[in-house]
TORLUMVEX-799638 format. One record per residue: residue in three letters; x, y, z of N, C-alpha, C in turn; residue number from 1. Coordinates in steps of 0.1 Angstrom, whole numbers. Layout:
N
@resn=ala&neast=X&nnorth=Y&nup=Z&caeast=X&canorth=Y&caup=Z&ceast=X&cnorth=Y&cup=Z&resi=NUM $
...
***
This chain:
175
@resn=unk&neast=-351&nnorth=96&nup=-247&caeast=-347&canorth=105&caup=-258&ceast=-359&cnorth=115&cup=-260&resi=1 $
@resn=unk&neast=-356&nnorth=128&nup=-262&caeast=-363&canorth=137&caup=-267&ceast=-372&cnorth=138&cup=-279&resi=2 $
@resn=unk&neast=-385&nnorth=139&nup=-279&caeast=-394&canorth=140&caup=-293&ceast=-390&cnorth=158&cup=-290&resi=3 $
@resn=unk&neast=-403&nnorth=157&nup=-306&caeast=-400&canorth=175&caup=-311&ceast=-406&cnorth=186&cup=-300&resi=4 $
@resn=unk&neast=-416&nnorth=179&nup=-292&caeast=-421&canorth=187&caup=-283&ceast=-411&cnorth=190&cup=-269&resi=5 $
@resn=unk&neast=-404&nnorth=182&nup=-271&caeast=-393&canorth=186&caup=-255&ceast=-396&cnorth=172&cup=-249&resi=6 $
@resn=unk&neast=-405&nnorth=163&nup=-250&caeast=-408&canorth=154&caup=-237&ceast=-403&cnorth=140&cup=-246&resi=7 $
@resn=unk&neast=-397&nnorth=133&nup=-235&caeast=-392&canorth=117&caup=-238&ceast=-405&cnorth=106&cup=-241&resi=8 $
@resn=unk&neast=-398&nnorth=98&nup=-250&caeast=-408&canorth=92&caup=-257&ceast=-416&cnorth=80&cup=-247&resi=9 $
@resn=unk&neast=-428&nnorth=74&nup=-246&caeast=-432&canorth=68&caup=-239&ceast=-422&cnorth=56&cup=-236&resi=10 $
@resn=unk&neast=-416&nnorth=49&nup=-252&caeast=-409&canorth=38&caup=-251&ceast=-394&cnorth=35&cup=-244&resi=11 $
@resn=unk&neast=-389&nnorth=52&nup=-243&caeast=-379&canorth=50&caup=-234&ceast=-381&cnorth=57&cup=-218&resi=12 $
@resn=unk&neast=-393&nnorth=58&nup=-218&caeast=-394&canorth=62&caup=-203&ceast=-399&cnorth=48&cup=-194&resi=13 $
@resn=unk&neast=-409&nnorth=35&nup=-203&caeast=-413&canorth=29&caup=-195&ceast=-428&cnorth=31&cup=-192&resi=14 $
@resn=unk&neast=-436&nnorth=22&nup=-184&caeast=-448&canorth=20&caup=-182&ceast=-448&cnorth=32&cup=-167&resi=15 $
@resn=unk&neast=-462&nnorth=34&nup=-164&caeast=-459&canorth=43&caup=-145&ceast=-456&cnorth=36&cup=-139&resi=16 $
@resn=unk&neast=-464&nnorth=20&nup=-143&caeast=-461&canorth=11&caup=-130&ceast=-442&cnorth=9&cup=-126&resi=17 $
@resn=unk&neast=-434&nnorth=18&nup=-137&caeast=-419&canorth=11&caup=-136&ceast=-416&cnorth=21&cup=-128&resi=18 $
@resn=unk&neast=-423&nnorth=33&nup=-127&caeast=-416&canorth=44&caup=-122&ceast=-420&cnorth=48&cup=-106&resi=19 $
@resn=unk&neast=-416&nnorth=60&nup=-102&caeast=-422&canorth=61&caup=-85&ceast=-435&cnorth=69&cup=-88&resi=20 $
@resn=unk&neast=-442&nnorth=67&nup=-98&caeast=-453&canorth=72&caup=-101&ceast=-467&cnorth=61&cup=-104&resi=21 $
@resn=unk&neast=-459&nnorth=46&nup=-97&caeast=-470&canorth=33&caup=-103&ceast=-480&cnorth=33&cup=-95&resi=22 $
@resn=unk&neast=-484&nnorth=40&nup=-83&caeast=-491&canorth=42&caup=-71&ceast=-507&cnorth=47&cup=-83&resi=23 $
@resn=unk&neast=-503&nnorth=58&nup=-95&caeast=-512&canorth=65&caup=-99&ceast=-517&cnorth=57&cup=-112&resi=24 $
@resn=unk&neast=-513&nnorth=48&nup=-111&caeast=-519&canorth=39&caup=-124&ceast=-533&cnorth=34&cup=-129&resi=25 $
@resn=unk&neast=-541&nnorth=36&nup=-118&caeast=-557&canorth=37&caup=-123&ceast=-561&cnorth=47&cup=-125&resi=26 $
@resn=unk&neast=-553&nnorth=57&nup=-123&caeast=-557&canorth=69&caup=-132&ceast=-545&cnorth=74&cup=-142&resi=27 $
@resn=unk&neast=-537&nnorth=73&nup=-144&caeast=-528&canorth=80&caup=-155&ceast=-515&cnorth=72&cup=-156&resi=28 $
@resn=unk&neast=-512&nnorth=75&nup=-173&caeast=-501&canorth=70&caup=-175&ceast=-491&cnorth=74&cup=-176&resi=29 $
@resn=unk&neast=-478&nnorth=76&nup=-173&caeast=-468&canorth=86&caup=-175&ceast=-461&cnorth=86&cup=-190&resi=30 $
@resn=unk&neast=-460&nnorth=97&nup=-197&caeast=-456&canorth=93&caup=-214&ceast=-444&cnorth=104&cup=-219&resi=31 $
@resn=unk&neast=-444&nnorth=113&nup=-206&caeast=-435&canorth=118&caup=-211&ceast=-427&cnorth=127&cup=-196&resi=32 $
@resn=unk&neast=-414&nnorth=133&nup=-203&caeast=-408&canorth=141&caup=-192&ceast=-399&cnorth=152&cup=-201&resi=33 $
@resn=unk&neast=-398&nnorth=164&nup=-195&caeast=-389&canorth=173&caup=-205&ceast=-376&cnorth=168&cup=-204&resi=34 $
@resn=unk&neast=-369&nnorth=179&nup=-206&caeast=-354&canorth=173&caup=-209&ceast=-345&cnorth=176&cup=-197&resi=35 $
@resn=unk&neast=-351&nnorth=182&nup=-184&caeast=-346&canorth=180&caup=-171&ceast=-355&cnorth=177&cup=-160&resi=36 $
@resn=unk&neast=-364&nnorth=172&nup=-162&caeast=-369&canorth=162&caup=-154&ceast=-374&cnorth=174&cup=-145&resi=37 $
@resn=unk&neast=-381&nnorth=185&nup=-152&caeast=-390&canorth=187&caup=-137&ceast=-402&cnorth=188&cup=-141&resi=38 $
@resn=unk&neast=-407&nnorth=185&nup=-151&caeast=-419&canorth=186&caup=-152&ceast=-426&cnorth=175&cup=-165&resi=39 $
@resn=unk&neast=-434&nnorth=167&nup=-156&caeast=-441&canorth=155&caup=-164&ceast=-454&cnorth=153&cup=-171&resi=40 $
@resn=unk&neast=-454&nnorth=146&nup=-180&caeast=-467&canorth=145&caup=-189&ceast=-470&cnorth=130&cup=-187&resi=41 $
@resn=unk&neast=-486&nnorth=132&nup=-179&caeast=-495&canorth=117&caup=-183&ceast=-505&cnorth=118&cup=-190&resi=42 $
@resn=unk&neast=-505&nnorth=106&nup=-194&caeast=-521&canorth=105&caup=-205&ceast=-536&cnorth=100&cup=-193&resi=43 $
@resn=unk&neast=-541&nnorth=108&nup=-190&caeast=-555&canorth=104&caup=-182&ceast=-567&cnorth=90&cup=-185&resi=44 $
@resn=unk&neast=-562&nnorth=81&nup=-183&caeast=-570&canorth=68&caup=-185&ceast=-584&cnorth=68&cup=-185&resi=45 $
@resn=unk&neast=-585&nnorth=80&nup=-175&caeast=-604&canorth=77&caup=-177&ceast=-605&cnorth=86&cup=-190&resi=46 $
@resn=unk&neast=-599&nnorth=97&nup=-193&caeast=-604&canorth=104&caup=-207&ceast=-601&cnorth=94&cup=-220&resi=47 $
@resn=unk&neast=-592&nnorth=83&nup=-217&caeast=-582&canorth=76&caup=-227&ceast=-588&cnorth=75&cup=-242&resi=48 $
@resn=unk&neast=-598&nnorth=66&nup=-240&caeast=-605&canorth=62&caup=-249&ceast=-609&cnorth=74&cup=-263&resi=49 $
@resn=unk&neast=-619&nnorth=85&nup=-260&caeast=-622&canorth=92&caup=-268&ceast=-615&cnorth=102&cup=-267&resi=50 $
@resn=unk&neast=-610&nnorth=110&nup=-253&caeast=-603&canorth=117&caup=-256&ceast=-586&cnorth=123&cup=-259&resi=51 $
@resn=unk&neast=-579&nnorth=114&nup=-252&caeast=-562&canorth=107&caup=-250&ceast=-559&cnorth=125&cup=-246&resi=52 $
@resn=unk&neast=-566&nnorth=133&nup=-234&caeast=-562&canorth=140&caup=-224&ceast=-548&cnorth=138&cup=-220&resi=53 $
@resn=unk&neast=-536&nnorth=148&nup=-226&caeast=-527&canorth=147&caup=-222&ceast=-527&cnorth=159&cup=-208&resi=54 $
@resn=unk&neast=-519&nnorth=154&nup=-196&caeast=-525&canorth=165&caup=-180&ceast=-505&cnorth=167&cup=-180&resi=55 $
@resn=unk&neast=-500&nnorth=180&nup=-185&caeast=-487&canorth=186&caup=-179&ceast=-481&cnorth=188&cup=-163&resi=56 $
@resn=unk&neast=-480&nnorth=181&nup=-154&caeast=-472&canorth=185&caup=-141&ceast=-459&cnorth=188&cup=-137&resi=57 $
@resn=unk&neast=-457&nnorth=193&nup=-126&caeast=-448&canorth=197&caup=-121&ceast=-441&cnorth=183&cup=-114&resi=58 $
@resn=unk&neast=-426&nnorth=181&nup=-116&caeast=-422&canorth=164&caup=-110&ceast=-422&cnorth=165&cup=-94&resi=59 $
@resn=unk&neast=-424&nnorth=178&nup=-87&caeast=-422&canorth=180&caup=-69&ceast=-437&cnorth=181&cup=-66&resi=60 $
@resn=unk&neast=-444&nnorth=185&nup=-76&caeast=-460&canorth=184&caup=-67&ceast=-473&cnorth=180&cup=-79&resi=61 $
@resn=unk&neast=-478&nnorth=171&nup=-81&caeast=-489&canorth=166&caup=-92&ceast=-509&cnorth=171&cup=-88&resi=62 $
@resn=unk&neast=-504&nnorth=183&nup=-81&caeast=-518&canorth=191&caup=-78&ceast=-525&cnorth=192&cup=-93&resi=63 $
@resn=unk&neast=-517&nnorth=191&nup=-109&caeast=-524&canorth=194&caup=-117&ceast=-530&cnorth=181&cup=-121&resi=64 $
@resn=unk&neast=-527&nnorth=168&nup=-116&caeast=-534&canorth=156&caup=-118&ceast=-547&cnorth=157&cup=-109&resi=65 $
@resn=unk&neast=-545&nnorth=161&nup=-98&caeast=-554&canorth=163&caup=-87&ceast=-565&cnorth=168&cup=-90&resi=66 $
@resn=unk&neast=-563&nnorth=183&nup=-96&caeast=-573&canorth=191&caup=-105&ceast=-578&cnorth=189&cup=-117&resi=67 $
@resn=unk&neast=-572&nnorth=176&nup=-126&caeast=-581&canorth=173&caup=-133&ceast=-588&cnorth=168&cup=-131&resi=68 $
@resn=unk&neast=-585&nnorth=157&nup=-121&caeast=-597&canorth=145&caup=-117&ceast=-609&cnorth=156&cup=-109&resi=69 $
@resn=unk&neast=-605&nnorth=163&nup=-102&caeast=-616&canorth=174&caup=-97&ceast=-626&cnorth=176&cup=-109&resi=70 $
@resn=unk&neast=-617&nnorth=186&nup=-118&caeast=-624&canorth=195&caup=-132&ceast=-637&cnorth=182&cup=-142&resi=71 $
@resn=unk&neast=-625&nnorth=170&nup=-143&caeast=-632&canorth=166&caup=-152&ceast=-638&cnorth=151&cup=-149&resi=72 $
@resn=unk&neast=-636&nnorth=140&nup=-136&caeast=-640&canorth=131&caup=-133&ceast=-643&cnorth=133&cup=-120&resi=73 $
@resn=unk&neast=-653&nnorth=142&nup=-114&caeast=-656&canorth=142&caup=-101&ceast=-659&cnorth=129&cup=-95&resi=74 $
@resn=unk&neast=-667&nnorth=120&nup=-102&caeast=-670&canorth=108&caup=-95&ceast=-658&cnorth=102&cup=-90&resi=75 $
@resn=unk&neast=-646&nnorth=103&nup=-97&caeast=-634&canorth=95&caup=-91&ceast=-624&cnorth=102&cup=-83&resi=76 $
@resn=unk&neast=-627&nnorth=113&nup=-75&caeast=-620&canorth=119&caup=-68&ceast=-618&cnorth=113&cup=-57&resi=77 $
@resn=unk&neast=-627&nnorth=107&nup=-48&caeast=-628&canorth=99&caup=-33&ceast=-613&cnorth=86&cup=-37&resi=78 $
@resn=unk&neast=-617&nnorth=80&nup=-49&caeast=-606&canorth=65&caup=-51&ceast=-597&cnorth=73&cup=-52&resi=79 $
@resn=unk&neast=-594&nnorth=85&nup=-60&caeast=-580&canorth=96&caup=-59&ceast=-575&cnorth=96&cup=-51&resi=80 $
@resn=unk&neast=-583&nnorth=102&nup=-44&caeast=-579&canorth=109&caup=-30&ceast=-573&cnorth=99&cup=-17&resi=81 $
@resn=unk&neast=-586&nnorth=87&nup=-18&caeast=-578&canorth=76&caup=-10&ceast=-561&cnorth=69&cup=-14&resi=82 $
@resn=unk&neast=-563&nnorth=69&nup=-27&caeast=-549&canorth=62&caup=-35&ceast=-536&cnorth=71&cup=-26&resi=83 $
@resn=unk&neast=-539&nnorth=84&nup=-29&caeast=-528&canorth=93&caup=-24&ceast=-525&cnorth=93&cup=-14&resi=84 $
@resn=unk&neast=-540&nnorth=94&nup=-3&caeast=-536&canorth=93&caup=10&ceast=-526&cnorth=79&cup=11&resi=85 $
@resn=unk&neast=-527&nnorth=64&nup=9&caeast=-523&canorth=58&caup=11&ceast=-509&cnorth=55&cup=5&resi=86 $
@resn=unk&neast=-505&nnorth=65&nup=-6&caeast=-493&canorth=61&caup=-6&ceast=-487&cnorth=69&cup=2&resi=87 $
@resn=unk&neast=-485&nnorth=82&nup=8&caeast=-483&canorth=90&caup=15&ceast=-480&cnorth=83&cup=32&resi=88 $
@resn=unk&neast=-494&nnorth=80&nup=33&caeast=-491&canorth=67&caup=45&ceast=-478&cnorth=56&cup=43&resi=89 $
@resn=unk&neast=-477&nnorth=51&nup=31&caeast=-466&canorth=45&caup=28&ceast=-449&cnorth=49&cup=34&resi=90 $
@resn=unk&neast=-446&nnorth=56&nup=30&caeast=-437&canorth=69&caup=28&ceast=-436&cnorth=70&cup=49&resi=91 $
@resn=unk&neast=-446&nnorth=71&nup=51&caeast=-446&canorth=76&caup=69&ceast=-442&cnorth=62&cup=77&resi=92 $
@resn=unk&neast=-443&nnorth=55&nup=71&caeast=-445&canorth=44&caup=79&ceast=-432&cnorth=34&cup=73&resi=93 $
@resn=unk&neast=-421&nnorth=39&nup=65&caeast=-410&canorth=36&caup=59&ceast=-400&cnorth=42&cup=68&resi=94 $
@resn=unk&neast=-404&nnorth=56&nup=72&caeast=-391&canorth=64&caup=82&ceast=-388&cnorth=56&cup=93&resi=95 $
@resn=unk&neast=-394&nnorth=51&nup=103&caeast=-387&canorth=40&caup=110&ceast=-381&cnorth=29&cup=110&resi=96 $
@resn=unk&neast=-382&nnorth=25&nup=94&caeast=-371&canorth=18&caup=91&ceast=-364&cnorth=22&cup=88&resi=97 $
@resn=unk&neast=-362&nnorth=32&nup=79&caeast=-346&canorth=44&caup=75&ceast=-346&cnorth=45&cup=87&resi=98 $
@resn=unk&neast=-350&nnorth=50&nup=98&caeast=-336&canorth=54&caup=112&ceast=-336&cnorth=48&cup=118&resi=99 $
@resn=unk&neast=-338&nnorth=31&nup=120&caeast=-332&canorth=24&caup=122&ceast=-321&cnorth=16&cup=116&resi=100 $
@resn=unk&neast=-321&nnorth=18&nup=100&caeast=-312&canorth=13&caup=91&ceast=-298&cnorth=27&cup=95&resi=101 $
@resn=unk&neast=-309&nnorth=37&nup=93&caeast=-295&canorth=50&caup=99&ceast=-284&cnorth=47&cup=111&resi=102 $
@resn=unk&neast=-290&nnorth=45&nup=123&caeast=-284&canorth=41&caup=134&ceast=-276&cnorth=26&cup=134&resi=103 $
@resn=unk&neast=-280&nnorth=18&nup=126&caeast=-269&canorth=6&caup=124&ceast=-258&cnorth=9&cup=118&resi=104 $
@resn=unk&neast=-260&nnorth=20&nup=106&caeast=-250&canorth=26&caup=96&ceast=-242&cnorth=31&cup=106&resi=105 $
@resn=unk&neast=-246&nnorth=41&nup=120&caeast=-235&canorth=47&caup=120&ceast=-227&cnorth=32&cup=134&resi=106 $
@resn=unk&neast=-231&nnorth=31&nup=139&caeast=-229&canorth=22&caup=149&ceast=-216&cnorth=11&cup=137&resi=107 $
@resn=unk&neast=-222&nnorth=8&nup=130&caeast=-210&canorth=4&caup=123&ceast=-197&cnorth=11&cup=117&resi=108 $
@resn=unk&neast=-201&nnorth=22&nup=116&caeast=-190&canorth=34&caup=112&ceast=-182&cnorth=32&cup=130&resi=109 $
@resn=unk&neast=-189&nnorth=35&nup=136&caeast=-179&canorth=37&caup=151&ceast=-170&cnorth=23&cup=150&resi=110 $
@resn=unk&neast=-175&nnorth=14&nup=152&caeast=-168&canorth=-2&caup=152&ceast=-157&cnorth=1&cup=143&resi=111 $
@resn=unk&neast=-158&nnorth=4&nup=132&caeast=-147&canorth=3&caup=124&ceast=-137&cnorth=16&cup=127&resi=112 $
@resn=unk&neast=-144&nnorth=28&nup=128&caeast=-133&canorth=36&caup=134&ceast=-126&cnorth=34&cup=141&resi=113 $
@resn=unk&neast=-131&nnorth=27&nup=154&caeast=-124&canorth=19&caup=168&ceast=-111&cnorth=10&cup=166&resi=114 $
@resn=unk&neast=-117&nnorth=-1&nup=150&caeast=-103&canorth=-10&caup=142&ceast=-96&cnorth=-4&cup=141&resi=115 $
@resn=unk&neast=-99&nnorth=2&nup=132&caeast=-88&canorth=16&caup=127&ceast=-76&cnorth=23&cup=135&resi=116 $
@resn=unk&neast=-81&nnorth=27&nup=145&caeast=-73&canorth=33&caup=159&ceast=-66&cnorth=20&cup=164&resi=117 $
@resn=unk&neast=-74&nnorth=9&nup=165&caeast=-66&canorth=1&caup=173&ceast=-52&cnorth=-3&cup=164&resi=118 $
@resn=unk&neast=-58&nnorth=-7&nup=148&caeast=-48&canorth=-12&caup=141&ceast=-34&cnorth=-1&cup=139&resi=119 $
@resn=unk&neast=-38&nnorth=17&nup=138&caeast=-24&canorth=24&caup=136&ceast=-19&cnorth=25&cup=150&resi=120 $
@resn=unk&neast=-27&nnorth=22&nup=161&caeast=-18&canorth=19&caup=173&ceast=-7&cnorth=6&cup=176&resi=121 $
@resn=unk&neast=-10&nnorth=-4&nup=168&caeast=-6&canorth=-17&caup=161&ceast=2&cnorth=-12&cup=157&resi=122 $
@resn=unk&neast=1&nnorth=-5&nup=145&caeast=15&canorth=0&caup=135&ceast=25&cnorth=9&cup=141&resi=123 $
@resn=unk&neast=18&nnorth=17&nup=152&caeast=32&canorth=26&caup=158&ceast=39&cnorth=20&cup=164&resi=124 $
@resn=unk&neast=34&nnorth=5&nup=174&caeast=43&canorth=-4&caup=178&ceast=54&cnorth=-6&cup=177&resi=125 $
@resn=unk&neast=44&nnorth=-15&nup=161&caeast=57&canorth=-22&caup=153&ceast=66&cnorth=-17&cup=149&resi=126 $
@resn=unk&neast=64&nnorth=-3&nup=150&caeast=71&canorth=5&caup=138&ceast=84&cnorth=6&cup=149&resi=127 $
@resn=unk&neast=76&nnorth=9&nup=160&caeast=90&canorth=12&caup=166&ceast=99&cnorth=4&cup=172&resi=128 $
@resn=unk&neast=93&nnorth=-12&nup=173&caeast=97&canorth=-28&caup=178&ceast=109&cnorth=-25&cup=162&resi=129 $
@resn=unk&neast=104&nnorth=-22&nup=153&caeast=111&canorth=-25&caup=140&ceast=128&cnorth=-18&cup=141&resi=130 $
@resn=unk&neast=118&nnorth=-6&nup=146&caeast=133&canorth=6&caup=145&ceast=145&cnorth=1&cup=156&resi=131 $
@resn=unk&neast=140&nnorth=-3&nup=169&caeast=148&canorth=-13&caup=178&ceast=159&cnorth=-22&cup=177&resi=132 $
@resn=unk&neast=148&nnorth=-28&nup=164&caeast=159&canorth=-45&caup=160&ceast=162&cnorth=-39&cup=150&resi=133 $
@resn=unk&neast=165&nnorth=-29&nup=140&caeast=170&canorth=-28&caup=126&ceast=185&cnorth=-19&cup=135&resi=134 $
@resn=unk&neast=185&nnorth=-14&nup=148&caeast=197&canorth=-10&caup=152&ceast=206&cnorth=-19&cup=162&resi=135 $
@resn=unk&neast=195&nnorth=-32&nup=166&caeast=204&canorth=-43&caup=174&ceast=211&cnorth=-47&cup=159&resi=136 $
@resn=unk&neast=202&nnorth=-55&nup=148&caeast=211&canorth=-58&caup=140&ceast=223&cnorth=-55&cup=136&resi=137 $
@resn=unk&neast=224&nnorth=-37&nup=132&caeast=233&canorth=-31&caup=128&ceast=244&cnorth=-31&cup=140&resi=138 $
@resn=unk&neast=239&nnorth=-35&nup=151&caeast=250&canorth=-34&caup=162&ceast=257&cnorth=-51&cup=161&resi=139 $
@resn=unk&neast=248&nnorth=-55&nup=154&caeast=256&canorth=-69&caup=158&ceast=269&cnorth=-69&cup=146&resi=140 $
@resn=unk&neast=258&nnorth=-67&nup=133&caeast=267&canorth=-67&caup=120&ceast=280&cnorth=-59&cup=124&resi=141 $
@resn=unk&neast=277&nnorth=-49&nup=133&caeast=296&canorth=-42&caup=132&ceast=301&cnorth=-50&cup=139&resi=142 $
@resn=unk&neast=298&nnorth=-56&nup=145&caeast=305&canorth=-65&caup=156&ceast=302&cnorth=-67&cup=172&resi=143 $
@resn=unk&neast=297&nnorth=-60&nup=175&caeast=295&canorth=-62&caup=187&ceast=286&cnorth=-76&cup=193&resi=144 $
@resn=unk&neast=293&nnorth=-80&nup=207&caeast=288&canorth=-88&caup=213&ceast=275&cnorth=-81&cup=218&resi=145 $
@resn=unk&neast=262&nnorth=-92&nup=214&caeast=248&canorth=-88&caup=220&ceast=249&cnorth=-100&cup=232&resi=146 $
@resn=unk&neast=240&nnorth=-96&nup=243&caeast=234&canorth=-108&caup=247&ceast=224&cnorth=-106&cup=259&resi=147 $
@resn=unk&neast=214&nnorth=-113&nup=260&caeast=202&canorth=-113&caup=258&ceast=198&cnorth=-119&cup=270&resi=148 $
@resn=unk&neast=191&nnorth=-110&nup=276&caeast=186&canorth=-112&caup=292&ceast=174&cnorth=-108&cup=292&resi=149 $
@resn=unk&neast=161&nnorth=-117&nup=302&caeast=152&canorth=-118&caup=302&ceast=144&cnorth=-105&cup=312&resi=150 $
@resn=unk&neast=135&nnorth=-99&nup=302&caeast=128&canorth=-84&caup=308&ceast=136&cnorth=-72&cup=313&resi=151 $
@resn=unk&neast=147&nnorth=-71&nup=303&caeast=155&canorth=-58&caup=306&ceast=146&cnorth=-48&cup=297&resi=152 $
@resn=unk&neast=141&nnorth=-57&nup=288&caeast=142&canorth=-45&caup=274&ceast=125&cnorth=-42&cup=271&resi=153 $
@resn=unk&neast=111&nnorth=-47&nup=281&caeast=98&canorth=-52&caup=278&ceast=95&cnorth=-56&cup=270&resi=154 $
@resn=unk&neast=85&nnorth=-55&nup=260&caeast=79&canorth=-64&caup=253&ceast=81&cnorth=-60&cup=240&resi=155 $
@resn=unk&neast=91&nnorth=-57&nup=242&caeast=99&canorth=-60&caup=223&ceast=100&cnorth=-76&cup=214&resi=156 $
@resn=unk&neast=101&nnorth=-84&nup=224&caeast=100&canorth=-95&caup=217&ceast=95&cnorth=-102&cup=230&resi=157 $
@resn=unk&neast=84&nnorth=-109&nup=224&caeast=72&canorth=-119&caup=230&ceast=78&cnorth=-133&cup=236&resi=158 $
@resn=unk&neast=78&nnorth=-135&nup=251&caeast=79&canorth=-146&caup=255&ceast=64&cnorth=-154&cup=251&resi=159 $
@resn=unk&neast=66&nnorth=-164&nup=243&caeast=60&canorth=-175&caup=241&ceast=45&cnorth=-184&cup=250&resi=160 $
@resn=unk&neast=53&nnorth=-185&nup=266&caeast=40&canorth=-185&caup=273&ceast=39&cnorth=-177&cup=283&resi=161 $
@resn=unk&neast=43&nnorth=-166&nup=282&caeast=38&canorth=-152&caup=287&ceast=38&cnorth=-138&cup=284&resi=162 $
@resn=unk&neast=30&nnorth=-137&nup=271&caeast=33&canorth=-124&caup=266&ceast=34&cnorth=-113&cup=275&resi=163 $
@resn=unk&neast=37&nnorth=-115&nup=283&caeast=37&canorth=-98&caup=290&ceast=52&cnorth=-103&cup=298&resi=164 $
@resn=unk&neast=59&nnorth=-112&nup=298&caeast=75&canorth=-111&caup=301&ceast=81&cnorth=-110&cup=283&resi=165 $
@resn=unk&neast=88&nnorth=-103&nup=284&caeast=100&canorth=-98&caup=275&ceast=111&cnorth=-104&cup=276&resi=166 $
@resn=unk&neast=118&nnorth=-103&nup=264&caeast=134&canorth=-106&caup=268&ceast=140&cnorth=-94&cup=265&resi=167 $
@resn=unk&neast=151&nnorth=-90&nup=270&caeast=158&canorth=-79&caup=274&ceast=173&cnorth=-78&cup=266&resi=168 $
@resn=unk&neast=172&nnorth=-72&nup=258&caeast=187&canorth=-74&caup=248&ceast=195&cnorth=-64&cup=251&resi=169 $
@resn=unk&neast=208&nnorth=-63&nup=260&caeast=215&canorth=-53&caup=260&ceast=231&cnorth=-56&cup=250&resi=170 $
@resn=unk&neast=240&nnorth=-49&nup=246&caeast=249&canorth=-51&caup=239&ceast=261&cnorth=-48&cup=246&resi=171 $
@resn=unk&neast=272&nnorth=-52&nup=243&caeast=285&canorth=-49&caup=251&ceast=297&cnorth=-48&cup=241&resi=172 $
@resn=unk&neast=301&nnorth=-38&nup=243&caeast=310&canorth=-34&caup=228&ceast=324&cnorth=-46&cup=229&resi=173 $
@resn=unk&neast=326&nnorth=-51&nup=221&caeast=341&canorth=-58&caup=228&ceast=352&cnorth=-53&cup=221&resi=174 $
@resn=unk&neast=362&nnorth=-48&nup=230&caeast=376&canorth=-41&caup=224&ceast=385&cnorth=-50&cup=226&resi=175 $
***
């Protein structure tokens, strides 16, 4: 929620350590954010005590944290500077696991595409095994003599222990 100044209150933003800003926590606290999130307010820990130095940045680049610790804590610029480099290293050394997580992603997208294809090639089968028997039926219901000879008709209906012999259903009208 927004205070009078534009920036969200510390209590509903959270500690830094909650946010992707916990890396900077020996040096600043994060206490505030405007009301679209592009630009953030920390409180400087080393000034905390006497002075509660609030440092305004930008949320895509924190060069104005960088520059304070320059301006006003030179001694602690080296542990700065290392901190960043190492989360940065972090971040580099995370991308080979994202594209290897990428490449399983899609590798499983193909597999299931592949189901997919197989299964509406399944359905055009049936569909048409279906349309088959819904006009033997109708041929029987008017009357007609059916009768049923083995692999006239292929694999409309499944021999038992050979799926690849059919039985063959022709009809014979009787007058």
């Amino acid at each position: 929620m927004a205070n009078a100044n534009g920036t969200s209150d510390t209590a509903a933003m959270g500690s830094t350590e909650a946010t992707s800003y916990g890396y900077l926590k020996d040096f600043y606290e994060q206490v505030g954010t405007d009301y679209n999130g592009k630009n953030l307010t920390f409180l400087c820990k080393l000034c905390a005590p006497t002075l509660k130095k609030h440092v305004r940045t930008s949320a895509t680049s924190l060069t104005n944290l960088k520059r304070h610790i320059e301006l006003m804590h030179p001694t602690s610029l080296g542990k700065y500077l290392r901190m960043n480099d190492n989360h940065k290293r972090s971040f580099t050394k995370a991308a080979p696991n994202m594209s290897v997580a990428l490449q399983k992603a899609k590798h499983t997208i193909d597999l299931k595409d592949q189901q997919i294809q197989h299964l509406q090639e399944t359905v055009a089968l049936l569909t048409e095994e279906r349309t088959f028997l819904r006009g033997l039926l109708e041929d029987v219901l008017k009357g007609r003599a059916v009768s049923v000879s083995p692999a006239s008709a292929g694999p409309l209906v499944k021999s038992e222990d050979d799926p690849q012999v059919g039985y063959g259903i022709s009809s014979t009208s009787s007058s």
